[in-house]
One Martini backbone bead per residue (centre of mass of N, CA, C, O) as a GRO file, in nm:
protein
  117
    1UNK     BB    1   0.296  -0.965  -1.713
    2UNK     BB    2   0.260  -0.881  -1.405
    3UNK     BB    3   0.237  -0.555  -1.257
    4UNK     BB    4   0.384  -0.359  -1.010
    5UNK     BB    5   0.439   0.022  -0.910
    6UNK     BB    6   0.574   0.167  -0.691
    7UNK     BB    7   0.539   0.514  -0.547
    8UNK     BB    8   0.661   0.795  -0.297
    9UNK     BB    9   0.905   0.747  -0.120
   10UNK     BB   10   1.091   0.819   0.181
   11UNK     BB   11   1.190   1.116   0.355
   12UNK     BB   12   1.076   1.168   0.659
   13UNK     BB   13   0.954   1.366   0.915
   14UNK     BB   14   0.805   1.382   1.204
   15UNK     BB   15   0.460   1.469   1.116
   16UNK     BB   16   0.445   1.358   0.839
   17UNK     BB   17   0.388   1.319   0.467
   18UNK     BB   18   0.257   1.067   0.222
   19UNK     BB   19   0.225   0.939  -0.138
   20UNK     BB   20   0.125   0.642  -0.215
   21UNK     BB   21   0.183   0.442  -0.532
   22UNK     BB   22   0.010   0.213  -0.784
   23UNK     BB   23   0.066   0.056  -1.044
   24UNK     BB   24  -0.122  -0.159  -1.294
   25UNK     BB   25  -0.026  -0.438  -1.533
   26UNK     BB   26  -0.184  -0.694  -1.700
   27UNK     BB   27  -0.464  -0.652  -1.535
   28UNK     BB   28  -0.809  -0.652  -1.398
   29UNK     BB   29  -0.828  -0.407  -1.161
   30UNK     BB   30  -1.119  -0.467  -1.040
   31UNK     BB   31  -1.111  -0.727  -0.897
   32UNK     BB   32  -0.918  -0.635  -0.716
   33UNK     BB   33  -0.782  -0.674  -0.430
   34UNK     BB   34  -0.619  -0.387  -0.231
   35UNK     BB   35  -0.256  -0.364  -0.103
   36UNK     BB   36  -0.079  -0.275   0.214
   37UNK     BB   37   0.232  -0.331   0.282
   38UNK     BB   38   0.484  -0.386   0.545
   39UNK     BB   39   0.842  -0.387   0.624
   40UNK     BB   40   1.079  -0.452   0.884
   41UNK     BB   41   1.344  -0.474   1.032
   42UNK     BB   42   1.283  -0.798   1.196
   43UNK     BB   43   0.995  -0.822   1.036
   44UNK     BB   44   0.671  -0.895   0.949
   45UNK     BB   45   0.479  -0.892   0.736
   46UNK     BB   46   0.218  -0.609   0.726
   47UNK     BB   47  -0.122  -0.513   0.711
   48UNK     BB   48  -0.234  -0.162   0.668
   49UNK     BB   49  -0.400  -0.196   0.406
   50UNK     BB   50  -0.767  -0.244   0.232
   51UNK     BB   51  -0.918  -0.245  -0.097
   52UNK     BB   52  -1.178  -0.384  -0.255
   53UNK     BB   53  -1.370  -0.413  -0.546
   54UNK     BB   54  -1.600  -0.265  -0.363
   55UNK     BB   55  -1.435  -0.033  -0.172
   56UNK     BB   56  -1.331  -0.132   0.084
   57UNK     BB   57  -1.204  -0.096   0.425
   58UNK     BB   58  -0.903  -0.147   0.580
   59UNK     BB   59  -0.687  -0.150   0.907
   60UNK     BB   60  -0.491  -0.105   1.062
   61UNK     BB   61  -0.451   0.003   1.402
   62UNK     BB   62  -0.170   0.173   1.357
   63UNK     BB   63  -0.335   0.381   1.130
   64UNK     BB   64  -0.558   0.469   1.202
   65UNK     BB   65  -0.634   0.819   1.115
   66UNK     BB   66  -0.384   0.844   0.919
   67UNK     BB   67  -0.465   0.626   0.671
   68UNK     BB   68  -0.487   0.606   0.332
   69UNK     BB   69  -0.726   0.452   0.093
   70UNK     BB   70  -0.732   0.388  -0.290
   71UNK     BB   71  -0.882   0.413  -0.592
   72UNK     BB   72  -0.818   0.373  -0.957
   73UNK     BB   73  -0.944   0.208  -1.206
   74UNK     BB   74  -0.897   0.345  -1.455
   75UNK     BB   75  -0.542   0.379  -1.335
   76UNK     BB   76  -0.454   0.112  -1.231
   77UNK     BB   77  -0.488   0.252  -0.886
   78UNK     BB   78  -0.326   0.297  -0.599
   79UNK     BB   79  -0.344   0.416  -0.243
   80UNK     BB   80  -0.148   0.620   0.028
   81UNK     BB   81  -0.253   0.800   0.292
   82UNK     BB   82  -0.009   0.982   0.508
   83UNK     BB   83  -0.001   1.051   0.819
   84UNK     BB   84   0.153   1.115   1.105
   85UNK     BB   85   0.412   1.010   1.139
   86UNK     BB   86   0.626   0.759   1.269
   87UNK     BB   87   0.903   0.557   1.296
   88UNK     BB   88   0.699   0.308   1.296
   89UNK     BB   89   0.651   0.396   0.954
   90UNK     BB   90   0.946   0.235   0.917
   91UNK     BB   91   0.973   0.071   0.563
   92UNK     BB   92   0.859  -0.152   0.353
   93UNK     BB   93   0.644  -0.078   0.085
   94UNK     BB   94   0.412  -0.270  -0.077
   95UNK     BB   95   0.168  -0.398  -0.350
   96UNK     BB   96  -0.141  -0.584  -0.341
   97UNK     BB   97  -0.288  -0.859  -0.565
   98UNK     BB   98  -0.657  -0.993  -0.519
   99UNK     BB   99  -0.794  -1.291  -0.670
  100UNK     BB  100  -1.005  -1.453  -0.519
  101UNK     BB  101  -1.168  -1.652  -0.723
  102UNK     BB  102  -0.826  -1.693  -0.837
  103UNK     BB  103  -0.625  -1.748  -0.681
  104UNK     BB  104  -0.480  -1.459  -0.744
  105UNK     BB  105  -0.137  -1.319  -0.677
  106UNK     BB  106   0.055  -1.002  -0.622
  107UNK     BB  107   0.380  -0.802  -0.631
  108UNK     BB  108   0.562  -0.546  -0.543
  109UNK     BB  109   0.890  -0.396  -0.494
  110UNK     BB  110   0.894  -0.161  -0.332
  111UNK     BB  111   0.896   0.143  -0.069
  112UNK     BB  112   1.086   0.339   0.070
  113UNK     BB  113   0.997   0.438   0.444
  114UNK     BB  114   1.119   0.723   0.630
  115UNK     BB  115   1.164   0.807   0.955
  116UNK     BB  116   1.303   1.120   1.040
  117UNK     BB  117   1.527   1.357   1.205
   0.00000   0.00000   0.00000
């Protein structure tokens, strides 16, 4: 069974940083394209960052130059660095993995991040 365990969330105050991680166990992590998904209370999951097998990255706009993604296949792990968070970026955040060639995608179970002062 494949698994995704994100970790790293919190409550942070405005103009704060967290740094969320994801492991994955159970597949072969080189070939995902990986990705932090978060959903705020009464919105529809969305896309803040993803980056590909080849090491591409894409953000939504919402959050361009201020966070990062990164992973390390070594650790079959995914990163996400925030910076200069803002209450706008208060949601339960996603880790996922897509291989795309095998339409085989999985999720993990979130993890809460609280911008607030």
């Amino acid at each position: 069974q494949v698994q995704l365990v994100e970790s790293g969330g919190g409550l942070v105050q405005p103009g704060g940083s967290l740094r969320l991680s994801c492991v994955g166990s159970r597949l072969t992590f080189r070939l995902y394209d990986m990705g932090w998904y978060r959903q705020a209370p009464g919105k529809q999951r969305e896309l803040v960052a993803l980056i590909t097998d080849g090491g591409s990255t894409n953000y939504a706009d919402s959050v361009k130059g201020r966070f990062t993604i990164s992973r390390d296949n070594a650790k079959s792990s995914v990163y996400l660095q925030m910076t200069s968070l803002n209450p706008g970026d208060t949601a339960v955040y996603y880790c996922n993995a897509l291989w795309r060639a095998a339409g085989r995608t999985y999720w993990g179970q979130g993890t809460q991040v609280t911008v607030s002062s």
